[in-house]
C-alpha positions as CSV (number, residue, x, y, z in Angstrom):
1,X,78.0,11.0,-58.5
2,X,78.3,7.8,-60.5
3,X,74.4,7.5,-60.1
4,X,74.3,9.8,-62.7
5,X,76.7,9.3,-65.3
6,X,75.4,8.2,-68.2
7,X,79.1,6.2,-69.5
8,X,77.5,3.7,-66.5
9,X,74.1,3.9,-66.9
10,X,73.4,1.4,-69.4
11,X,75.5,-1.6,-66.3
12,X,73.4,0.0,-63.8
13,X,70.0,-0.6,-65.8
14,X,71.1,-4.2,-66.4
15,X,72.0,-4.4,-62.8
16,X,69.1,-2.4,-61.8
17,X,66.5,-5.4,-63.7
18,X,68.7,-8.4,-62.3
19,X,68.5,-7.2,-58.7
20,X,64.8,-7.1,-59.5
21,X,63.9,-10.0,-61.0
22,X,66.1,-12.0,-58.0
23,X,64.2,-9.9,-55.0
24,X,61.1,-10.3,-57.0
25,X,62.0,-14.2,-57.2
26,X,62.3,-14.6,-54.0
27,X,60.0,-12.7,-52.8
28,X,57.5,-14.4,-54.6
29,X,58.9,-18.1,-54.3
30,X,60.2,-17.7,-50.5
31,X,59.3,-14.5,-48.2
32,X,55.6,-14.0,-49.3
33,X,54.7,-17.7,-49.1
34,X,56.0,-18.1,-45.9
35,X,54.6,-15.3,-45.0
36,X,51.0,-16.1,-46.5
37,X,51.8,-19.7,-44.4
38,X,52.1,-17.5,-41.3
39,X,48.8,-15.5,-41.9
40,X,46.7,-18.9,-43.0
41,X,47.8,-19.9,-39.8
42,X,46.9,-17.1,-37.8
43,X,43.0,-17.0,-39.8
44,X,43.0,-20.7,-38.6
45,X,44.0,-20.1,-35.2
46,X,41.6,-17.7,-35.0
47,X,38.8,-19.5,-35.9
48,X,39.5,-22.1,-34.0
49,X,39.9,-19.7,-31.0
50,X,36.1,-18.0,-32.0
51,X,35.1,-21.9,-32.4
52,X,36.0,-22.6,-28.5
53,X,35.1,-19.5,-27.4
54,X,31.7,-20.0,-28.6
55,X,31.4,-23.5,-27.3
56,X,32.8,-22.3,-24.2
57,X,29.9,-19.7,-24.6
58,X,27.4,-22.2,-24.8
59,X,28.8,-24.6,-22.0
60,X,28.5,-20.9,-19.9
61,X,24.8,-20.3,-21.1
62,X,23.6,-24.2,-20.1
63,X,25.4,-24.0,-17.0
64,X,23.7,-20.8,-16.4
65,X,20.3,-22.0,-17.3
66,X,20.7,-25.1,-15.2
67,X,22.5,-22.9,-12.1
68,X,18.9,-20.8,-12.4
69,X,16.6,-23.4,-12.9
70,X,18.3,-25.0,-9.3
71,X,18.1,-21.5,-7.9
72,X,14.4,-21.2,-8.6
73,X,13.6,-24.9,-7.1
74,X,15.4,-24.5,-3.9
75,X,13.5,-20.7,-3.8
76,X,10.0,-22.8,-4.3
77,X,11.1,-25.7,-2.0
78,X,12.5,-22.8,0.6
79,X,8.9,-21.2,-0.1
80,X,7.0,-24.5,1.0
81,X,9.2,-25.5,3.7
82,X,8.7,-21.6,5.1
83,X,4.7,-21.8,4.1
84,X,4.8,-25.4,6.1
85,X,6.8,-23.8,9.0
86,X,4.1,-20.7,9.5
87,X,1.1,-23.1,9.3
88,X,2.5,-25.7,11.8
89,X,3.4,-22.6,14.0
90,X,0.4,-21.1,14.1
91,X,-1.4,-24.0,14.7
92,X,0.5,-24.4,17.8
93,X,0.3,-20.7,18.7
94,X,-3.7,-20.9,18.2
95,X,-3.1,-24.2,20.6
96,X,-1.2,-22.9,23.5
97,X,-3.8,-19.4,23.0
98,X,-6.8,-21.7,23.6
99,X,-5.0,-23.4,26.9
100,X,-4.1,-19.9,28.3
101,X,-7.8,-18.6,27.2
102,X,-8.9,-21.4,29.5
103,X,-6.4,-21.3,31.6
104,X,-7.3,-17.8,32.4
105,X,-11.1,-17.9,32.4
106,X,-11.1,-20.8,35.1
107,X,-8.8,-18.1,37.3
108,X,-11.5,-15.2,36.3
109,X,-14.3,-17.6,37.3
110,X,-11.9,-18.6,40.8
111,X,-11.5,-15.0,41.7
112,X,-15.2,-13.9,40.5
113,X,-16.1,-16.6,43.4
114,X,-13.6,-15.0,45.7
115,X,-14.6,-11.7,45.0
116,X,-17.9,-12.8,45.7
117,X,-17.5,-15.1,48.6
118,X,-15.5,-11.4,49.9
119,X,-18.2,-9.1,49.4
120,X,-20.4,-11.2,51.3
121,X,-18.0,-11.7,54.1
122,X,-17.5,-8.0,53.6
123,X,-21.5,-7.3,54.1
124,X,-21.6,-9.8,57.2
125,X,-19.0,-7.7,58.6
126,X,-20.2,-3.9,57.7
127,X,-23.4,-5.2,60.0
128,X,-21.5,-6.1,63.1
129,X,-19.5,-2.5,62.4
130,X,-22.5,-0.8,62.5
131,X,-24.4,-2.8,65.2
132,X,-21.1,-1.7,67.1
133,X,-20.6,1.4,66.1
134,X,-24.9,2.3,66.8
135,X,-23.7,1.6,70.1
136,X,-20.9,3.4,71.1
137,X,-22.2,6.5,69.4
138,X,-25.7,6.0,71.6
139,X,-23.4,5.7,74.3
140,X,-21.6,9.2,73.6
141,X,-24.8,10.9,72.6
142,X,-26.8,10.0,75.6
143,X,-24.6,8.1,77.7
144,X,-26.5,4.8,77.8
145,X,-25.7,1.7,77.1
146,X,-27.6,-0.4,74.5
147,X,-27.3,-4.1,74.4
148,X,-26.0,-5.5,71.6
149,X,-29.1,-7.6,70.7
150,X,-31.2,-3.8,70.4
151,X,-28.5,-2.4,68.8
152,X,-28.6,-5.5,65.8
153,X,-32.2,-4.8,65.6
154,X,-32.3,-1.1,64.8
155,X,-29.4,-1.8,62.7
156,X,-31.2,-4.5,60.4
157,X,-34.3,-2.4,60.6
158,X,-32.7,0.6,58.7
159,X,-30.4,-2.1,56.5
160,X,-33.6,-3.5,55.6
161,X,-32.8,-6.9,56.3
């Protein structure tokens, strides 16, 4: 291995600190700037990217706030419309409940007047059925016949009227 013979060790030192000093020359005068070029540029891009993202953020939180505070004035204004909606409803409910109420209390007092003007009728006619009725059961029971105008006065007699 010529690595380790020492008749060529002494070359390989010198070409060992010349290879050096060139890749540490250009390391240092070409790669890492460029490189350290690259990186400033990344940081920069970077912080220009967390710079927009947080305006972005704040655009997002106004519109947000605005979006809500519109949200919470068409709920109130959806609320009063609603409240407005109710009150005119029932007052036209309480309205139309008043006309049937009447409505229906005229018909109670029209058939109270019937049902009246009936049971009278009804009364006028239970007399004649039993004015005719006394007679045809006198005439079964004793066989006689009783005129109509005897018959109406033993009926109102036990009526009472």
């Amino acid at each position: 291995m010529p690595q380790l013979d020492f008749t060529t060790f002494a070359p390989q030192l010198a070409w060992l600190v010349i290879t050096f000093v060139a890749l540490y020359l250009f390391l240092g005068r070409v790669a890492l700037p460029r490189i350290g070029g690259i990186i400033e540029q990344r940081r920069d891009r970077i912080a220009d990217d967390l710079d927009e993202a947080a305006r972005f953020k704040a655009q997002t939180d106004d519109a947000i706030a605005a979006y809500e505070a519109s949200l919470a004035a068409a709920k109130a204004k959806a609320s009063g419309i609603a409240q407005e909606t109710r009150d005119a409803l029932s007052a036209e409910t309480d309205k139309e409940r008043i006309k049937v109420e009447d409505m229906l209390g005229e018909k109670a007092r029209q058939a109270e007047e019937r049902i009246a003007k009936t049971k009278k009728q009804a009364v006028a006619n239970i007399k004649e059925v039993a004015v005719e009725t006394a007679q045809a059961v006198v005439q079964k029971l004793i066989g006689a016949k009783v005129t109509k105008k005897s018959a109406s006065a033993s009926v109102t007699g036990v009526m009472g009227k």
